[in-house]
C-alpha positions in Angstrom: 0.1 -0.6 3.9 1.1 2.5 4.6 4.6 2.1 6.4 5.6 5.6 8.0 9.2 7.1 8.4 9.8 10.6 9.4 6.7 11.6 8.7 6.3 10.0 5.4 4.8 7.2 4.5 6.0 4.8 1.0 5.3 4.3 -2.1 5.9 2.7 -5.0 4.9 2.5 -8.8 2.6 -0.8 -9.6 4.1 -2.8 -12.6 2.9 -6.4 -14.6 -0.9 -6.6 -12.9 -4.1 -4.6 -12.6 -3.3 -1.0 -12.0 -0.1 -1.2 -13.9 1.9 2.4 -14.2 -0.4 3.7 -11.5 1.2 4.6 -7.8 0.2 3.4 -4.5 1.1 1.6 -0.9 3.1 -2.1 -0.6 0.3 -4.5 -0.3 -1.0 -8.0 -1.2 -3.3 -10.9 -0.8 -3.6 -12.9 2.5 -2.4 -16.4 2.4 -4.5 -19.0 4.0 -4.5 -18.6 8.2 -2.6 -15.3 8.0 -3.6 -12.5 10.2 -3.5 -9.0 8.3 -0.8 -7.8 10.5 1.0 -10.9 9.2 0.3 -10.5 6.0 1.5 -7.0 6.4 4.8 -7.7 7.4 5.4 -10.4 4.8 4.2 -8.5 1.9 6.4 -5.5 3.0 9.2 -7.6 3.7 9.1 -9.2 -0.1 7.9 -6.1 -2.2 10.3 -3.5 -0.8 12.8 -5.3 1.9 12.3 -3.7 5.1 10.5 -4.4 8.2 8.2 -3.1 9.9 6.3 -2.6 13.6 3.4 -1.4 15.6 1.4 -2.5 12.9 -2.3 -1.5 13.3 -5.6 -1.1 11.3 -6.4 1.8 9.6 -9.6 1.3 7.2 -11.6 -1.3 4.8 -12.8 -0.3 1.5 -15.0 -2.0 -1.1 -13.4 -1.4 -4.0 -14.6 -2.4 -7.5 -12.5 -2.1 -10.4 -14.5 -2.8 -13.5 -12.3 -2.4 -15.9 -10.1 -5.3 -14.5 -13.5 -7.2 -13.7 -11.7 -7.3 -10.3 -13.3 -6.9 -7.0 -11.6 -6.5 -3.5 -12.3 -5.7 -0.2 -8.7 -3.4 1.0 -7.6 -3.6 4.4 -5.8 -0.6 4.6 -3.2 -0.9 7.5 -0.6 1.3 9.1 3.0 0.6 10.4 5.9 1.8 11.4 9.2 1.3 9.6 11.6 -1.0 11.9 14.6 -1.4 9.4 16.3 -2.4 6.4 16.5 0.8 3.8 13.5 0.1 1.4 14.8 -1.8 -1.8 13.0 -3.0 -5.4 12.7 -6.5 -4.2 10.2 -7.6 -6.8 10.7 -5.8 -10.2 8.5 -7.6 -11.8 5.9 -5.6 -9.8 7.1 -3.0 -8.2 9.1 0.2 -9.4 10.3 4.0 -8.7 9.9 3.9 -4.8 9.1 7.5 -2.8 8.3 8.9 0.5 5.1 10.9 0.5 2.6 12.8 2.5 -1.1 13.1 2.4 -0.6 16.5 0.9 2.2 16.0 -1.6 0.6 12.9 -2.9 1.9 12.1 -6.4 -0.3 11.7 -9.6 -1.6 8.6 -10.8 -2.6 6.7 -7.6 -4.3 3.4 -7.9 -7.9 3.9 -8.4 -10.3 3.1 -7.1 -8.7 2.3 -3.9 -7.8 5.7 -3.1 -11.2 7.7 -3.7 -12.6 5.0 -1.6 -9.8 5.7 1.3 -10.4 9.8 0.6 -14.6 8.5 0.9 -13.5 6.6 4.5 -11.1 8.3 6.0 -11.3 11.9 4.7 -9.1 13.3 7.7 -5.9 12.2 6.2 -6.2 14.3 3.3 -6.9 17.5 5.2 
């Protein structure tokens, strides 16, 4: 979920699951009946504490991690931020929160959801 403010969007450092230490977007699984712009909101609302609007779809990816045996298909959405100043809400999972661009795009992202964003959508990282 890439929530935009100012020109930046958010990001935080992944802690206790898959992908631990690396950096990416809030995110989550659906919950039964839950529309992605839904889940969205709810996921930003518990991982970080703010809300969000004009929530719309940005890109799937297929993204196989094999060293987690893990497979997902990623619904990569965008958003607005609404209000509330973003907060460590869950430190069991999430930690170090920043504001980034396309092109200042910290080390360590989340692979391989990201080469598989860069593969889909390779006009954001222009």
């Amino acid at each position: 979920m890439f929530i935009w403010r100012n020109g930046k969007f958010l990001m935080y450092r992944r802690k206790g699951s898959h992908g631990s230490g690396t950096i990416s977007v809030p995110g989550g699984h659906l919950e039964f009946g839950e529309s992605w712009e839904e889940c969205a909101a709810r996921e930003t609302l518990e991982e970080v504490g703010c809300h969000i609007k004009n929530i719309r779809f940005l890109a799937a990816t297929n993204d196989i991690m094999e060293s987690d045996a893990k497979h997902y298909i990623s619904i990569w959405m965008n958003a607005d931020w609404a209000s509330g100043e973003p907060a460590i809400m869950e430190p069991d999972k999430v930690e170090e929160l920043g504001w980034y661009t396309f092109q200042d795009l910290p080390k360590n992202l989340f692979e391989p959801c990201w080469q598989n964003l860069r593969k889909a959508k390779p006009e954001l990282f222009n």
